[in-house]
Backbone as JSON Lines, residues from 0, in Angstrom:
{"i":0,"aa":"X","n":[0.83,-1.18,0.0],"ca":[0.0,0.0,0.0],"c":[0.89,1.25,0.0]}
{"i":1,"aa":"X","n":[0.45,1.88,-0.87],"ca":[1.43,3.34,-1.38],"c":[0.86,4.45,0.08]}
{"i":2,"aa":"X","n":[1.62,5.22,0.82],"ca":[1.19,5.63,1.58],"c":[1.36,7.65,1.18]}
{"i":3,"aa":"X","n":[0.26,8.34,0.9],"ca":[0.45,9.53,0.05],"c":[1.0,10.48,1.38]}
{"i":4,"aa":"X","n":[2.17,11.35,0.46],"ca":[2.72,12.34,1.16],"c":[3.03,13.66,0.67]}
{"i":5,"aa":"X","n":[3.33,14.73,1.29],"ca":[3.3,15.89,0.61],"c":[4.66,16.35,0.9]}
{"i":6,"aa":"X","n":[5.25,17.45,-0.03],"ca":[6.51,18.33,-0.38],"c":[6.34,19.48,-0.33]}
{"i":7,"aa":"X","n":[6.53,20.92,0.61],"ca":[7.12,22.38,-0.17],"c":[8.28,22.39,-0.94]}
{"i":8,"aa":"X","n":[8.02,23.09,-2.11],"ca":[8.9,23.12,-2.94],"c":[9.37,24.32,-3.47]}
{"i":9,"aa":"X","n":[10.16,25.11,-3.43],"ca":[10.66,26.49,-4.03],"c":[11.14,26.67,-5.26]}
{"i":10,"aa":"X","n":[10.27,27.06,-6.15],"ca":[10.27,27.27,-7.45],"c":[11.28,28.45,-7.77]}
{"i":11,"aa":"X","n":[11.6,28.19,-9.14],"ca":[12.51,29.93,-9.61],"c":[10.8,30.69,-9.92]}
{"i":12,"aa":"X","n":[11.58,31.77,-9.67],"ca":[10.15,32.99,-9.93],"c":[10.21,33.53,-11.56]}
{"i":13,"aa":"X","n":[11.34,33.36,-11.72],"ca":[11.92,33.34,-13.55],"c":[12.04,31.95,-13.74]}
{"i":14,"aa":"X","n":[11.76,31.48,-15.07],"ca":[11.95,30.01,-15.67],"c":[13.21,30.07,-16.1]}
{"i":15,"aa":"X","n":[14.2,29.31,-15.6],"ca":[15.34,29.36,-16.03],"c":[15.85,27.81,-17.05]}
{"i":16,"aa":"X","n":[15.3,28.51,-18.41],"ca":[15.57,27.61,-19.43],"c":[17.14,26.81,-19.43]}
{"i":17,"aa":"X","n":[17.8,27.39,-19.3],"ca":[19.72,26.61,-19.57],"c":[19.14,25.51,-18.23]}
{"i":18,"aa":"X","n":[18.47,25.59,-16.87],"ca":[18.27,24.27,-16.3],"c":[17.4,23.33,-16.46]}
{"i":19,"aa":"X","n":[16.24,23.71,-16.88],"ca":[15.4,22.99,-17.78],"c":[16.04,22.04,-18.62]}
{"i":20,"aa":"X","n":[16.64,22.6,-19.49],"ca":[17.89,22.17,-20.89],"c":[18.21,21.2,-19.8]}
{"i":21,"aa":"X","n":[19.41,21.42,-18.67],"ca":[20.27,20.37,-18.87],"c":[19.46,18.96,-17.76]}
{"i":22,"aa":"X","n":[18.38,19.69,-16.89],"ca":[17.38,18.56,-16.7],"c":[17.03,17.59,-18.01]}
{"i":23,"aa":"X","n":[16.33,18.03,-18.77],"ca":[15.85,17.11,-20.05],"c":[16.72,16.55,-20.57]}
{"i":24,"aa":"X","n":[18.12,16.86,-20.98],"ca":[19.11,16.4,-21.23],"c":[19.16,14.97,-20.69]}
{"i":25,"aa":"X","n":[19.85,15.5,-18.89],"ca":[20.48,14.39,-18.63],"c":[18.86,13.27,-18.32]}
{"i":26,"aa":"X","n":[18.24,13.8,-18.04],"ca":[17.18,12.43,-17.99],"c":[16.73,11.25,-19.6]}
{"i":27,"aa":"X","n":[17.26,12.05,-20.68],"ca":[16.99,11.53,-21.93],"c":[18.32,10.6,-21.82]}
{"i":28,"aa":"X","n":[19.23,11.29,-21.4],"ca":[20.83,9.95,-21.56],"c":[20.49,8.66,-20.56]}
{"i":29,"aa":"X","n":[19.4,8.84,-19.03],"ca":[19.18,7.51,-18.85],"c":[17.71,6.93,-18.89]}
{"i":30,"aa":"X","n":[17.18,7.37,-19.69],"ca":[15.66,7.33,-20.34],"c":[14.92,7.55,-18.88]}
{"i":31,"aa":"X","n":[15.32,8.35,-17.75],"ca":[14.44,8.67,-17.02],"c":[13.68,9.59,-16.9]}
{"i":32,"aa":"X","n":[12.49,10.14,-16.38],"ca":[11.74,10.97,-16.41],"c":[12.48,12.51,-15.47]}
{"i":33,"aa":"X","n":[11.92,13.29,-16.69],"ca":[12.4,14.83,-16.6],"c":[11.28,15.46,-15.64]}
{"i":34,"aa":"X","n":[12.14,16.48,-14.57],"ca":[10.92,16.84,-13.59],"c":[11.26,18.82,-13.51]}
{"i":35,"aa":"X","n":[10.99,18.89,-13.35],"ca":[10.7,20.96,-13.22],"c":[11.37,21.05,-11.73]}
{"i":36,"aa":"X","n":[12.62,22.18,-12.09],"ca":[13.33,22.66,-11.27],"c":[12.93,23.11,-10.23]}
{"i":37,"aa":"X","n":[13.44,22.67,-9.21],"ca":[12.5,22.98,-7.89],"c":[13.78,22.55,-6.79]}
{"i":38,"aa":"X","n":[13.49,23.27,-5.41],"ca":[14.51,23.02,-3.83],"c":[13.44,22.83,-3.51]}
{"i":39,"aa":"X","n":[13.6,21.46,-2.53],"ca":[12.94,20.51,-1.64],"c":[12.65,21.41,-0.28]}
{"i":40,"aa":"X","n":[12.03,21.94,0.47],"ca":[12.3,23.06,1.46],"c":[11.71,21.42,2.65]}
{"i":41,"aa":"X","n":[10.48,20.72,2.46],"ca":[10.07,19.86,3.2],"c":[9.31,19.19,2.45]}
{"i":42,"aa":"X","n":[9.84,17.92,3.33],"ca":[9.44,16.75,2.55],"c":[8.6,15.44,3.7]}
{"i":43,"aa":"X","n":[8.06,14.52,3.27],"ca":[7.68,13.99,4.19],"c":[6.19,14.23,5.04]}
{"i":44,"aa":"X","n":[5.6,15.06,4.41],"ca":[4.32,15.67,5.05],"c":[3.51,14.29,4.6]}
{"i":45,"aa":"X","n":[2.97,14.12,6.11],"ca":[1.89,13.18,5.88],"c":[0.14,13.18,5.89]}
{"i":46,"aa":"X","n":[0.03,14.56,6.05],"ca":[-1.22,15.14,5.84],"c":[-1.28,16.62,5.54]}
{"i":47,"aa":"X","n":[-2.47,16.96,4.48],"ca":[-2.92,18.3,3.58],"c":[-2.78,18.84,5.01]}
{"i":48,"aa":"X","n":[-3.7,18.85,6.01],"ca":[-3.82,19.87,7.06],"c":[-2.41,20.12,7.91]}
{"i":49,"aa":"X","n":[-1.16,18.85,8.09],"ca":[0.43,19.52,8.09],"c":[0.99,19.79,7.4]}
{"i":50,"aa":"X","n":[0.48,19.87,6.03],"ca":[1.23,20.8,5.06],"c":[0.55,22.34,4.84]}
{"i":51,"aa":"X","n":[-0.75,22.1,5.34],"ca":[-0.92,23.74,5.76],"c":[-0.27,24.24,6.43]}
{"i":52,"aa":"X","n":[-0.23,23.56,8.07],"ca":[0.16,24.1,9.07],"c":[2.0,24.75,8.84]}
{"i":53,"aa":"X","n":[2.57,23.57,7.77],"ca":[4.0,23.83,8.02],"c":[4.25,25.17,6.84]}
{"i":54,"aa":"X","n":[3.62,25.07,5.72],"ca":[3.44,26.08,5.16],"c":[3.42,28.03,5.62]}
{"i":55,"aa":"X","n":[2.46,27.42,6.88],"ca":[2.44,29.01,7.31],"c":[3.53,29.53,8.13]}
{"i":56,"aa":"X","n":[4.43,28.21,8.64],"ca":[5.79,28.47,9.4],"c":[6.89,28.85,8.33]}
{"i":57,"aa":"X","n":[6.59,28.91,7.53],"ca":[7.89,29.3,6.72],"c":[7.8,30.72,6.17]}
{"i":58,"aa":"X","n":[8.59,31.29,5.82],"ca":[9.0,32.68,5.75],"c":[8.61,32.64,4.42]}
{"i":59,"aa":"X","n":[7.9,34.23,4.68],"ca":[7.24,34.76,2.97],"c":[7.82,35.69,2.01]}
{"i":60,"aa":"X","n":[9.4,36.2,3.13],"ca":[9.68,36.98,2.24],"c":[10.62,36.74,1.0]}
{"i":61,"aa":"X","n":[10.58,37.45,0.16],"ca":[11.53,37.18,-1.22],"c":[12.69,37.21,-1.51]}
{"i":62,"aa":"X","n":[13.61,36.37,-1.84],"ca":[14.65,36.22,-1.97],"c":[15.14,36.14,-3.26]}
{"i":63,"aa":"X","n":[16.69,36.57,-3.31],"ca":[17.34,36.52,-4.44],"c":[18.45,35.39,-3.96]}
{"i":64,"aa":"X","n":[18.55,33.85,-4.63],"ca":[19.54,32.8,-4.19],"c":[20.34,32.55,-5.89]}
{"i":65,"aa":"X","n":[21.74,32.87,-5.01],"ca":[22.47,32.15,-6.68],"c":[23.21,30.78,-6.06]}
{"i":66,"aa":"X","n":[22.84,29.78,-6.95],"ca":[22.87,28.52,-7.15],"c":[24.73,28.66,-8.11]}
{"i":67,"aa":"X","n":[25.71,28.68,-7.12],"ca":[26.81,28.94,-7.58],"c":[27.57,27.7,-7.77]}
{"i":68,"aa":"X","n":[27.52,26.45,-7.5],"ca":[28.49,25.56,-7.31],"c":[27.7,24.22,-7.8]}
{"i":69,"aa":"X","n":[28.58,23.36,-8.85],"ca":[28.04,22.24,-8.99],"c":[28.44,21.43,-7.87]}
{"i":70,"aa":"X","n":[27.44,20.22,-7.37],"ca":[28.03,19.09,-6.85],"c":[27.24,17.62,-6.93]}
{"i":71,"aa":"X","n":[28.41,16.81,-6.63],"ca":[27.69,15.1,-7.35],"c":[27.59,14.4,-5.72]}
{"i":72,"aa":"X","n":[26.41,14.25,-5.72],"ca":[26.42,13.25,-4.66],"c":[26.07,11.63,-4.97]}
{"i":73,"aa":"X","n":[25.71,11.29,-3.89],"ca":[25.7,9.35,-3.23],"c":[24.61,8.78,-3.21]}
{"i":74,"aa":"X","n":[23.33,9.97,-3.56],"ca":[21.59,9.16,-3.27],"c":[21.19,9.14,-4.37]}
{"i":75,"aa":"X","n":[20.07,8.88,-4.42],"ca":[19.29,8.87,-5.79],"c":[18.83,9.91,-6.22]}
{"i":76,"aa":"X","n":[18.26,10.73,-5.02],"ca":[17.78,12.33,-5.34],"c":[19.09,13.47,-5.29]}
{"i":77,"aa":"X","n":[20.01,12.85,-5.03],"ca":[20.8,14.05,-5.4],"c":[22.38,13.72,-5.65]}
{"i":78,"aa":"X","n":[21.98,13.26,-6.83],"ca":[23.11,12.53,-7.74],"c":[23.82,13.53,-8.19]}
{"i":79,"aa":"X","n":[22.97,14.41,-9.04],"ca":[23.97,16.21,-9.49],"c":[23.35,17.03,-9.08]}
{"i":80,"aa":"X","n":[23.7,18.23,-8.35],"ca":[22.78,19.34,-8.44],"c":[23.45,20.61,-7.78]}
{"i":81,"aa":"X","n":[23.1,21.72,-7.95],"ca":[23.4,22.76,-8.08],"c":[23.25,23.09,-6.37]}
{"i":82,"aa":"X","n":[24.46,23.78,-6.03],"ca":[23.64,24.45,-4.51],"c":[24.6,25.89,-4.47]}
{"i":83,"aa":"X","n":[24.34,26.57,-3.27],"ca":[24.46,27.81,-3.19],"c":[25.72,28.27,-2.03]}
{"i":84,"aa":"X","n":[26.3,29.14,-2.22],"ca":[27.58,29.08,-1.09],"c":[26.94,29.94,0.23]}
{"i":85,"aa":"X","n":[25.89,30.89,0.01],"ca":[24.76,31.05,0.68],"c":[23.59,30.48,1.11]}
{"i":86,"aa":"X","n":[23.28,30.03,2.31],"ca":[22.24,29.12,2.34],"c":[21.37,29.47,3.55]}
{"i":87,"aa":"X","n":[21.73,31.09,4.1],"ca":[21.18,31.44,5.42],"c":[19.06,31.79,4.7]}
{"i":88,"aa":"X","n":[19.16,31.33,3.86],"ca":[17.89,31.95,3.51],"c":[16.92,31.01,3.98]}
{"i":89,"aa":"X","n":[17.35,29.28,3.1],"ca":[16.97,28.34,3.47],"c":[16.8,27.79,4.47]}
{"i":90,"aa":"X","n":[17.72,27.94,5.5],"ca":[17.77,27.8,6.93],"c":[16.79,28.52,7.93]}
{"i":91,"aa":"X","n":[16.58,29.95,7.39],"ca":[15.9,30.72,8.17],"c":[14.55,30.66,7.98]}
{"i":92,"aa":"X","n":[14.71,29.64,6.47],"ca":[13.01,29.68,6.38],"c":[12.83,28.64,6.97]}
{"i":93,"aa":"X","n":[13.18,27.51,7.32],"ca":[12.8,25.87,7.62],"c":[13.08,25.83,9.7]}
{"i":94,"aa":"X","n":[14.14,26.92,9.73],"ca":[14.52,26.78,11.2],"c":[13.21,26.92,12.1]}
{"i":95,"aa":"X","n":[11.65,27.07,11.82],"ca":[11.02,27.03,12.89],"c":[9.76,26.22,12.78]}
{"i":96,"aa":"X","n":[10.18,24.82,11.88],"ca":[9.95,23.76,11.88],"c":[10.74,22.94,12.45]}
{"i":97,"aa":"X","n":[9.63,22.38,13.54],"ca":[9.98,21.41,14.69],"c":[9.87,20.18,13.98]}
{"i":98,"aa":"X","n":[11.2,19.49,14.13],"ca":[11.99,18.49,13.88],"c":[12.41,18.29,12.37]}
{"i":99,"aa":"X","n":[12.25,19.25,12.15],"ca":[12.98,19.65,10.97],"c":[14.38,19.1,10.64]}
{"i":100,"aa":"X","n":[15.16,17.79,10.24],"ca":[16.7,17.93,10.21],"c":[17.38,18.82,9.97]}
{"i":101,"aa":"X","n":[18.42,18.97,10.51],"ca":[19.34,19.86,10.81],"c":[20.96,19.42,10.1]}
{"i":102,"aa":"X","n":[20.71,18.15,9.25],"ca":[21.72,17.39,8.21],"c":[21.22,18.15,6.82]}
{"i":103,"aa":"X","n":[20.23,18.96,6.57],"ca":[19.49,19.18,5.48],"c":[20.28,19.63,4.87]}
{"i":104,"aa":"X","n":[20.63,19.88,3.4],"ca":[21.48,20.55,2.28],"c":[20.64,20.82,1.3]}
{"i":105,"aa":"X","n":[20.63,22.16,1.5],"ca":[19.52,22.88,0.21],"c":[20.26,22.41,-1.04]}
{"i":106,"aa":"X","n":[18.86,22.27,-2.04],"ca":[20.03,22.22,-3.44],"c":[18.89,21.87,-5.05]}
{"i":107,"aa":"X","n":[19.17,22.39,-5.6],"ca":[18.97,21.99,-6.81],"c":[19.42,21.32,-7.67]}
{"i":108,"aa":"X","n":[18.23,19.95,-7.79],"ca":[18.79,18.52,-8.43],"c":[18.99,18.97,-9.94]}
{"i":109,"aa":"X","n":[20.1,18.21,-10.64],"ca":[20.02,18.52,-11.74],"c":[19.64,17.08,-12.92]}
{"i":110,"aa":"X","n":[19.84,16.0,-11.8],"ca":[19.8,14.54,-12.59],"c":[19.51,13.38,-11.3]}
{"i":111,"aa":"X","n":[18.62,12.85,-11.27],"ca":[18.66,11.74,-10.44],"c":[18.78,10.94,-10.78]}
{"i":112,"aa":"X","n":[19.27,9.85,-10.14],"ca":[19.44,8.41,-10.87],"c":[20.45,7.5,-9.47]}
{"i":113,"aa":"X","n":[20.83,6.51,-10.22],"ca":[22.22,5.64,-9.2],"c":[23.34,6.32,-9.59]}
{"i":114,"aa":"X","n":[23.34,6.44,-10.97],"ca":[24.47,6.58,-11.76],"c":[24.73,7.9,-12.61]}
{"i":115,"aa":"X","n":[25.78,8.68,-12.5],"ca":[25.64,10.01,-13.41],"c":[25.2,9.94,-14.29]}
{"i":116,"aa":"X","n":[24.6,10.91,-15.36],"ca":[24.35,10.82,-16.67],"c":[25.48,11.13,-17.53]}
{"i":117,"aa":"X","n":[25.42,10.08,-18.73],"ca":[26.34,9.79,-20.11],"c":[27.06,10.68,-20.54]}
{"i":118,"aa":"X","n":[25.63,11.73,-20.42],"ca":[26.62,12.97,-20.9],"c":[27.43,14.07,-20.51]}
{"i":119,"aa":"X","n":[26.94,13.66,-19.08],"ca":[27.82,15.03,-17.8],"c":[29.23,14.84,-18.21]}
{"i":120,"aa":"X","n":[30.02,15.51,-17.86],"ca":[31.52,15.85,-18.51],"c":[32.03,16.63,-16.56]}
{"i":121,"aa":"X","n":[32.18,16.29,-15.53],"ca":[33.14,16.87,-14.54],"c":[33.72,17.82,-15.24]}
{"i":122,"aa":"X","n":[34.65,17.64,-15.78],"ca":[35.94,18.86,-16.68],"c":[34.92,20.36,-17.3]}
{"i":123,"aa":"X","n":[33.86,19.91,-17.55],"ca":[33.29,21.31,-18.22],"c":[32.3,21.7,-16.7]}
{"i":124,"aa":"X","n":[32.71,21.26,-16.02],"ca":[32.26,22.44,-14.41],"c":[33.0,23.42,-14.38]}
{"i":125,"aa":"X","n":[33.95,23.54,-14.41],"ca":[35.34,23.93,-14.07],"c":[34.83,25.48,-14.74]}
{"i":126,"aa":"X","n":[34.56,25.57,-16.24],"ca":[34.27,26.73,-16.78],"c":[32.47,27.13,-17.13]}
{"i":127,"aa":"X","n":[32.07,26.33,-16.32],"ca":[30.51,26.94,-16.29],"c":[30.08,27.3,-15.61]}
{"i":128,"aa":"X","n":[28.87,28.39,-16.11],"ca":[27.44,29.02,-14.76],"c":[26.74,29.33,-15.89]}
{"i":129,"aa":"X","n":[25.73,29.52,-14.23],"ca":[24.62,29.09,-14.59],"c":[23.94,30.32,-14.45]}
């Protein structure tokens, strides 16, 4: 039995096509499904009425976050993805959610999977942004 759960998710307020691009990309090199750029803020909600509640604990005001640094991780959800050398935003929005982890690493996925995608190249980090 599938047990349904809910996510906040922090969207760009601009569509930022070049991540789009290299989302679709790398999900076409392992025929997996392409998903819309988004930071995980909370995850794990097991009911609409605590995802209201946690909703209204988080901070409304607007931010400007640059997503400066590639990095490859070890899970499935965050195999490549983009994160920020600033991250007091994220923190300050999630810090007054109770039991919130405190291991959390904001970030923007760029490819999930086990395994990198075919076509990522390490060496062309070195001279890109985003």
């Amino acid at each position: 039995m599938n047990i349904e759960t809910y996510s906040i998710w922090l969207q760009n307020s601009q569509h930022n096509k070049e991540i789009t691009n290299l989302i679709n990309r790398y999900a076409s090199d392992g025929s997996k499904d392409s998903f819309f750029p988004h930071v995980t803020l909370v995850t794990h909600i097991v009911t609409e009425e605590r995802g209201v509640e946690t909703l209204t604990q988080l901070s409304n005001d607007k931010c400007d976050i640059v997503f400066d640094k590639f990095s490859i991780g070890d899970t499935y959800f965050q195999r490549l993805y983009l994160e920020s050398s600033d991250n007091s935003y994220f923190f300050n929005s999630v810090s007054k959610i109770q039991g919130w982890p405190s291991l959390w690493v904001p970030h923007l996925s760029l490819s999930y999977g086990d395994e990198l995608p075919k076509s990522f190249d390490p060496g062309s980090l070195m001279n890109s942004s985003l």
